[in-house]
N, C-alpha and C positions, 0 to 999 in steps of 0.2 A: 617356544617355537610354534610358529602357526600349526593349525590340524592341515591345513591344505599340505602345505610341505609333507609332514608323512603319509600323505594318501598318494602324493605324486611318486613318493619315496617307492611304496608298495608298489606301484603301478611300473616307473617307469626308470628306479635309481640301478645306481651302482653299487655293489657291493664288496668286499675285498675283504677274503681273510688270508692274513698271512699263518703260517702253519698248517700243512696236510697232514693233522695229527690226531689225534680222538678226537679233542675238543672240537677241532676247523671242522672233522666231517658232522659232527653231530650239531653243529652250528646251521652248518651249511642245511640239512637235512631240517631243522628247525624252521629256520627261516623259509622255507620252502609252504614247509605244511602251518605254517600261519598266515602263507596269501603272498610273498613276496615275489612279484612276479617280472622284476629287472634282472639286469646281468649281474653274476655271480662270477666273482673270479677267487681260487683256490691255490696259494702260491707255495712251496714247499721245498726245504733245499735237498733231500732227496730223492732218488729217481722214482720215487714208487708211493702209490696212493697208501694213505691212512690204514696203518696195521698194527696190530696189539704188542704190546709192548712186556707184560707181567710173564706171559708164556719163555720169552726168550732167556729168564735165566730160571726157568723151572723146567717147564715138558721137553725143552728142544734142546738142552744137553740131555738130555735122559732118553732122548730119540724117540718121545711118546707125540712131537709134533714136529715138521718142519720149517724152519726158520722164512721158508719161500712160500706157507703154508698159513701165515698167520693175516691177513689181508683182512679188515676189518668188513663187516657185512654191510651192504648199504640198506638199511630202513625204508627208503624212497627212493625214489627217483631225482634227483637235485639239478638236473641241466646247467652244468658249471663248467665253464674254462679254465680246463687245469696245465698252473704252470711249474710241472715239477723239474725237480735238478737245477733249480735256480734258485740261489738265495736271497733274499731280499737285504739289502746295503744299508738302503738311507730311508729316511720319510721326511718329506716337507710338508708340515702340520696347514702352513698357511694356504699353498697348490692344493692341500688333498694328493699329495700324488706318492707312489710307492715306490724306492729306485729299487733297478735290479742289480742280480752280479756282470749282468749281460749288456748292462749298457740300457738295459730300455725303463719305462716307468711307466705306471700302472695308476690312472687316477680309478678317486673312489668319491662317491659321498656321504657313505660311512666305511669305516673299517674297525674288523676284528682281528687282534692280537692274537695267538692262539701256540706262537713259539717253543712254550715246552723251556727243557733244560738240556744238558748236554752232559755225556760222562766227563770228571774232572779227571786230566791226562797227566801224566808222573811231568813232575817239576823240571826234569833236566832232559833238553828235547834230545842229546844224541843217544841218550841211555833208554829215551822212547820208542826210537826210531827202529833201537835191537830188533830182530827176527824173533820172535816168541813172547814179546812183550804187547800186551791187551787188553784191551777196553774190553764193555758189556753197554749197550745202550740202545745199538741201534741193530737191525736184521742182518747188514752185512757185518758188523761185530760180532753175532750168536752162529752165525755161519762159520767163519774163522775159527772160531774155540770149541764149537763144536767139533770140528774136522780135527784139532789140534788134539782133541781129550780122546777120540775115538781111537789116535793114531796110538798111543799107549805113553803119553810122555814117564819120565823119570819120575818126577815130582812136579807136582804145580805151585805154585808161589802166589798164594792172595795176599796183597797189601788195602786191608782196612776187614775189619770186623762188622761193618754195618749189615744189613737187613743182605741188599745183594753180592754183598763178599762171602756169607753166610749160605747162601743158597748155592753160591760155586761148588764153596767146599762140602756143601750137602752131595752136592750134583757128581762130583769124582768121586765122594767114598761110597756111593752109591755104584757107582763104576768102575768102583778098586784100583782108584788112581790114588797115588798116595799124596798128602797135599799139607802144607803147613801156611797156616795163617799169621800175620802179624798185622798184630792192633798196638795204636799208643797207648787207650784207656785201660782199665783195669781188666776189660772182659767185652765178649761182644755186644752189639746195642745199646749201650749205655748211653748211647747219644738222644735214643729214640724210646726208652723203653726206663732205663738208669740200673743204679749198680744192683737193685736187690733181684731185677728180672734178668740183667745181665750176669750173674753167677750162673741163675738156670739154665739160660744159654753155652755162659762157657764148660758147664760141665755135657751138655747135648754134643758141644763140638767134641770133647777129649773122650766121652764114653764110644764117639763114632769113630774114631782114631785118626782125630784131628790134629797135628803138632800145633798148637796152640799156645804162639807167642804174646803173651801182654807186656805192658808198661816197655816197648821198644817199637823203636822208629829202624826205617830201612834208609842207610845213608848212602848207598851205591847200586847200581844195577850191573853186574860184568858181563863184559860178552865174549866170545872166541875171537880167531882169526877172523871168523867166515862171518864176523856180524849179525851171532846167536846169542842171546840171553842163553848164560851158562850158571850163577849166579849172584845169590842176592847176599849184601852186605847189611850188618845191624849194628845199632847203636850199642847192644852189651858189647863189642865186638866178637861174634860169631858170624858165621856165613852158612849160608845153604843154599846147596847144589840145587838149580833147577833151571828145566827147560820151558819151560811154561811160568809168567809171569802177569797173572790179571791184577790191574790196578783198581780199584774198587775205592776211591776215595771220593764218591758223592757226587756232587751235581754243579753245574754251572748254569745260570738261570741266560737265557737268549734272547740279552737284551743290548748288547754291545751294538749293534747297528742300526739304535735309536742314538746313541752319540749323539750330540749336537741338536735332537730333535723339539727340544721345547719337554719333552714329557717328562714325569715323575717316572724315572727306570734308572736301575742301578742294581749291582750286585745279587740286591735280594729279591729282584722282579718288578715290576709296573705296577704301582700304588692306583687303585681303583676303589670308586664306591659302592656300595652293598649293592646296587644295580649293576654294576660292572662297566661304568663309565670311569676312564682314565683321568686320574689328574695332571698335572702339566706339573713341571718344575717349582711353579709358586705355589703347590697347592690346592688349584683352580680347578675343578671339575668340567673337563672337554663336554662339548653335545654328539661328536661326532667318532670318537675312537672309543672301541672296547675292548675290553680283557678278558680271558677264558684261561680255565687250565694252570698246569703250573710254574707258569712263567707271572700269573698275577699273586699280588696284593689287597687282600681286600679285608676290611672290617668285618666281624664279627661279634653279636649284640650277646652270645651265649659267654662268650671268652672276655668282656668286659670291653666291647668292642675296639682290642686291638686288631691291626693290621696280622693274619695270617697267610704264609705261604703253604700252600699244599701240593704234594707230590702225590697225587690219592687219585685213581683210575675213577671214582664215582662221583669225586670231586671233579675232575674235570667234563665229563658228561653234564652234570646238574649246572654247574658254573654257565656252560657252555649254552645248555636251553633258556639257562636266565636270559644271558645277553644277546643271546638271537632273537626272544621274545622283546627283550625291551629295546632292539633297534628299530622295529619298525609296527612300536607303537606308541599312542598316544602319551602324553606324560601322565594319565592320572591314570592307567591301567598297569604301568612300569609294578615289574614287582620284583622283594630284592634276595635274594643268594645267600639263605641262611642256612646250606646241608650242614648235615652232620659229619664234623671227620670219621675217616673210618678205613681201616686198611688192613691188609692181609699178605702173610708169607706162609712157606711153605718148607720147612726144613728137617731134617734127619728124619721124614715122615711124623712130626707136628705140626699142626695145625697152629698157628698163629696171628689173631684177628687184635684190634682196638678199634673203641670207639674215644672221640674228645681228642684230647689236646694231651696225652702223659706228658711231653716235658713240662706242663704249666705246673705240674704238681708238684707240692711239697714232700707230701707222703704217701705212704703206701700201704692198703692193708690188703690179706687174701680174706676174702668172704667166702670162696668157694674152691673146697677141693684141695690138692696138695701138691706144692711147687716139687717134694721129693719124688711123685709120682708122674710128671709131667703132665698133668691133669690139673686145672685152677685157671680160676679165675683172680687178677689184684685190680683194685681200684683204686684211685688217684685224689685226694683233696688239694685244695687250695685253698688258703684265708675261711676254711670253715664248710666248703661246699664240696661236691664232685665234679672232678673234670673232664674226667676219663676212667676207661677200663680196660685191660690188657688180660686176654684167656690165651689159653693155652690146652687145645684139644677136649673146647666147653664153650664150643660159642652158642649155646644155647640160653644163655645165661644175657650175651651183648645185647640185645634188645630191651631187656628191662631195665640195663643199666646207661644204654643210651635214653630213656625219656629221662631215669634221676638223672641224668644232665639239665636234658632241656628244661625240666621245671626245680633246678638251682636246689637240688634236694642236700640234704646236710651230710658232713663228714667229720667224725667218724661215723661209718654205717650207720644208722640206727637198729635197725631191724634185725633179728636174733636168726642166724642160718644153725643149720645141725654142725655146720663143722665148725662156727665158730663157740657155737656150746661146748663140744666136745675139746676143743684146743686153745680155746679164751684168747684169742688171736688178736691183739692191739695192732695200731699205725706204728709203724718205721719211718724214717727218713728213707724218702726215694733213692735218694742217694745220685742225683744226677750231677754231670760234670760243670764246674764255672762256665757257664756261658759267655763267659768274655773270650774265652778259649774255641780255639774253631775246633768245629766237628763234623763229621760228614754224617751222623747218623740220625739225625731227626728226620720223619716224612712229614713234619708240619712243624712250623717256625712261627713262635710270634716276633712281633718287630716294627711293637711300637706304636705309635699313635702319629706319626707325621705323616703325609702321604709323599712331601717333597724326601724321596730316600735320599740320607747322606753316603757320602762313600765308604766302603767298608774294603780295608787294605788285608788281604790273605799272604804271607809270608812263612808260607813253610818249609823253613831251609830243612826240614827233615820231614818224611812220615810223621 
């Protein structure tokens, strides 16, 4: 592409991100303070500017923040036309142009992706529809369950054990609501973390007097007369009463309304290159569309450069100043999107961080500290190296074990800690579940080396 084009770009283009969400504003704010000095348009199907998303299933049931309270900071000043409470429908790759829900379109002469995920909503829509029955994802969903857990329900009913099913039930026993979970796998996290972290987990839930159901699926939602979730049906065939019902089974990537658009997008998000440029359905690497956040796909040269999806608050930030930086500039300045994974929870007052990729791992050792004390750190190999590291109230520790990533350091440990002298602590089998098997609990997905995504068919006649 000519250097003139991007000087004009700077000076006089258009720009469009779809998403008013971390990524879009820290995009938006990006491109600002690199010289971008055209129109900005900021599109969002939301009524409300970009606001933090990790508070809503931590502080704001726990009424340490509120849900109308969480409004992201702006950095700068971004002089953007924002079009919120409108979804955006279509894109015609070849027009440049954005459709809306409203009928109108939105040209661009670049655009960023920045769509996010969506909470994934119980399978049987009249059983969704009950009065007490709830998602967790968005501000006006933390609002609802907030007001719902304050009110004093009977019991709360979480369906899925993942990271934010875990924090609900953190959130009510904290609140002396009494609350029972049900997971398919063996124990909580396992999707994200696997079975030897997941014991630690499921013994946090039951020592917190959590009813903690494993290996069962919820086959019915009941509701009264009046059109209340009263209770929930399981596969042992038991039932439990409750009025309160959060579904918590994972995420839905938002990308349905590229349909028909040319691009690499599909279930598992929009396939992009380490610059954060989109591929198209063949393959092809666009000039003109990017991806941010965790609605993208992108390679990664630490993980053997498969395609990774991240659901990571830092990840989308750092994603997000790549590909604002490398819209509107030169190609040989383009620089590419290698953070480091890394995420964090917050539960029965544990502290819960990783760095890497845990589900890549085969095994598992603790190098630090003790899983019976809720105190430790495990680290993760693959094919001989480390992947990752998962602490537990000892993140002092994730920094050193984030570079043995970066510089592909060996596994088993090498290196002799005090507790592993004193306890002669070998690798285990991580113990994570067949991947062919859907799960909602991983915060970072690989998936593969094609960028053209194939269709991936989700069919869960149960929990």
């Amino acid at each position: 592409m000519p250097a003139d084009y991007v000087d004009w770009l700077r000076r006089e283009g258009r720009i469009v991100i779809v998403g008013a969400s971390l990524a879009g504003l820290r995009a938006a704010e990006t491109l600002r303070a690199e010289g971008f000095a055209g129109e900005l348009t900021l599109i969002g199907d939301e009524p409300y500017e970009p606001y933090d998303r990790p508070p809503l299933s931590k502080s704001v049931l726990l009424s340490l923040a509120s849900p109308h309270r969480t409004e992201l900071p702006h950095r700068r000043e971004i002089d953007a036309k924002w079009r919120l409470g409108v979804a955006a429908t279509g894109l015609d790759l070849a027009a440049k142009r954005v459709r809306l829900a409203d009928g109108d379109e939105v040209e661009y002469d670049r655009l960023l992706i920045a769509t996010g995920v969506r909470a994934r909503p119980w399978l049987k829509e009249d059983e969704a529809r009950l009065d007490g029955v709830c998602l967790l994802r968005t501000r006006d969903d933390a609002a609802d369950l907030y007001g719902r857990l304050k009110a004093g329900p009977r019991r709360v009913f979480v369906i899925g054990a993942g990271f934010a099913g875990s924090e609900v039930a953190s959130a009510c026993r904290e609140m002396g609501v009494p609350v029972t979970v049900a997971e398919r796998a063996g124990a909580p996290l396992v999707g994200a973390l696997g079975g030897v972290i997941g014991k630690v987990a499921a013994d946090l839930h039951t020592e917190n007097g959590v009813d903690l159901r494993t290996h069962v699926t919820v086959t019915a939602l009941e509701g009264d007369a009046v059109g209340r979730v009263r209770a929930v049906h399981l596969s042992d065939e038991s039932t439990v009463e409750a009025d309160v019902v959060v579904v918590s089974l994972g995420s839905l990537r938002n990308t349905d309304w590229l349909t028909g658009s040319g691009l690499g997008a599909g279930p598992r998000g929009i396939a992009c290159d380490a610059g954060c440029r989109a591929f198209d359905f063949r393959g092809i690497v666009t000039d003109d569309v990017f991806v941010a956040g965790d609605v993208a796909r992108s390679p990664h040269a630490l993980f053997g450069y498969q395609f990774l999806s991240m659901e990571h608050w830092g990840n989308a930030v750092a994603q997000a100043e790549t590909a604002a930086h490398n819209m509107v500039c030169h190609g040989a300045d383009r620089r590419p999107h290698l953070w480091m994974p890394a995420f964090w929870s917050s539960m029965f007052r544990v502290n819960i961080k990783s760095v890497g990729v845990p589900p890549m791992g085969e095994q598992i050792m603790i190098t630090q500290g003790s899983p019976a004390e809720r105190r430790f750190v495990g680290v993760y190999g693959y094919q001989g190296r480390i992947v990752a590291a998962v602490s537990f109230d000892n993140t002092r520790w994730l920094e050193f074990y984030a570079r043995q990533i970066a510089r592909g350091a060996p596994f088993p440990v090498e290196f002799p800690t005090v507790d592993r002298r004193l306890e002669g602590r070998q690798p285990v089998d991580a113990d994570f579940p067949d991947p062919s098997l859907p799960t909602h609990g991983p915060m970072v997905t690989l998936s593969g080396y094609s960028p053209a995504d194939q269709q991936l068919l989700f069919h869960p006649a149960r929990h």
